[in-house]
N, C-alpha and C positions, 0 to 999 in steps of 0.2 A: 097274279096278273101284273103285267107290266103300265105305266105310264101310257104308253104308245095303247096300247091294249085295251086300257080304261076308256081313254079319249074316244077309240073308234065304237067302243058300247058307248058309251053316253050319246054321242053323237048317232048313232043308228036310231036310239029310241026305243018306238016300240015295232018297229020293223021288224020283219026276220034275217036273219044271216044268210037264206038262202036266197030269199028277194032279191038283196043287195048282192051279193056274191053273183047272183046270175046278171042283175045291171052290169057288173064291174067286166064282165066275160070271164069271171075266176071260178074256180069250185068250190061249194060251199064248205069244204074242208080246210080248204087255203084259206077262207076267211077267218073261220072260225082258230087257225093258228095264228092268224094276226091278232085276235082279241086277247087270246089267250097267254099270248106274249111268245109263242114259243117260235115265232118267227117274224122277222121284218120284211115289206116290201122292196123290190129293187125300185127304181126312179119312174120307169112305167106304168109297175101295177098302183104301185103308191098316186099318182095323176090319174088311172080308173077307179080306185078304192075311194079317192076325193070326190069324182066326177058323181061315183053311185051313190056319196053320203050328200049330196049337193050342197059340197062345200067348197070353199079353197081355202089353199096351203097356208093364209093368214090365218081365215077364222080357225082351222083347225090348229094353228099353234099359240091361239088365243084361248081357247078350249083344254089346249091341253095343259097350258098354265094355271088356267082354272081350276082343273080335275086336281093338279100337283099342290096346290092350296088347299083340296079338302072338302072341293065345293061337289062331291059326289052325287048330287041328288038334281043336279042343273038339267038335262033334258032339255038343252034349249030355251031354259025357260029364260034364262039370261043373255042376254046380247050382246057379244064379246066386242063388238067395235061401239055400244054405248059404255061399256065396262074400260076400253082406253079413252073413251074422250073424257070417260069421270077421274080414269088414273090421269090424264093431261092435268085437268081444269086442278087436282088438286095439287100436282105438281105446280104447274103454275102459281097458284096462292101460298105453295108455302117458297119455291124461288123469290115471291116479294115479298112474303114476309119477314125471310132471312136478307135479303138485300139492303129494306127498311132498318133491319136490326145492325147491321153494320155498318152503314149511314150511321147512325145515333151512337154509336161506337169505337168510328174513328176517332185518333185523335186530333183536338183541335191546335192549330195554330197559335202560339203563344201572343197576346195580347201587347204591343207596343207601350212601354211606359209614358208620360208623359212629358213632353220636351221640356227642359229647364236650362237648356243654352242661349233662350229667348226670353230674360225677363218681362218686356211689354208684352208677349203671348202666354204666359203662364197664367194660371187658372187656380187665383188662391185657395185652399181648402177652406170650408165652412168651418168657423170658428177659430183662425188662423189668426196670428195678433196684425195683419195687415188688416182684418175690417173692424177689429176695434179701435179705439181711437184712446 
């Protein structure tokens, strides 16, 4: 079984292929080769294949990235656009955490020595024989 194949079983459920095959206006043999991998839809049936799994072309390549990770047993039961706003949000935290980390990392500007061309401004050091007497 192919990716594409997987997706549209997961996605079916517990439907039957010929329920859905006849939503779609396909045969339920054309569907059943789409599952089975051993054929792809052209641009039209693929837009009725979505229509009768009532889905679209996002959720189902949200789904099928899912099925491609491993996640065989989903059924729906996951929610592919809460599954990107948790990929964003963690996205998100780690772009700042890495951002913070290279803040703290750059290098800093070298520190001005202190001016000695201006004796009445010069700053004698503690314990320097200017304050003892």
């Amino acid at each position: 079984m192919t990716l594409f194949g997987e997706t549209v079983r997961v996605l079916r459920g517990n439907r039957s292929q010929a329920e859905l095959a006849h939503k779609a206006g396909l045969n339920s043999a054309v569907w059943s080769r789409y599952e089975t991998g051993t054929h792809r839809p052209r641009a039209e049936n693929l837009a009725r294949l979505l229509a009768a799994l009532g889905t679209t072309r996002e959720e189902f390549e949200d789904t099928r990235w899912l099925v491609g990770q491993g996640t065989r047993s989903l059924y729906r039961a996951e929610d592919p656009p809460a599954v990107r706003r948790r990929v964003r949000f963690l996205l998100d935290g780690l772009a700042a955490a890495m951002l913070e980390l290279l803040l703290a990392l750059r290098p800093q500007p070298p520190t001005k020595p202190p001016r000695t061309d201006r004796p009445d401004r010069a700053v004698p050091a503690p314990g320097s024989s200017t304050f003892s007497e």
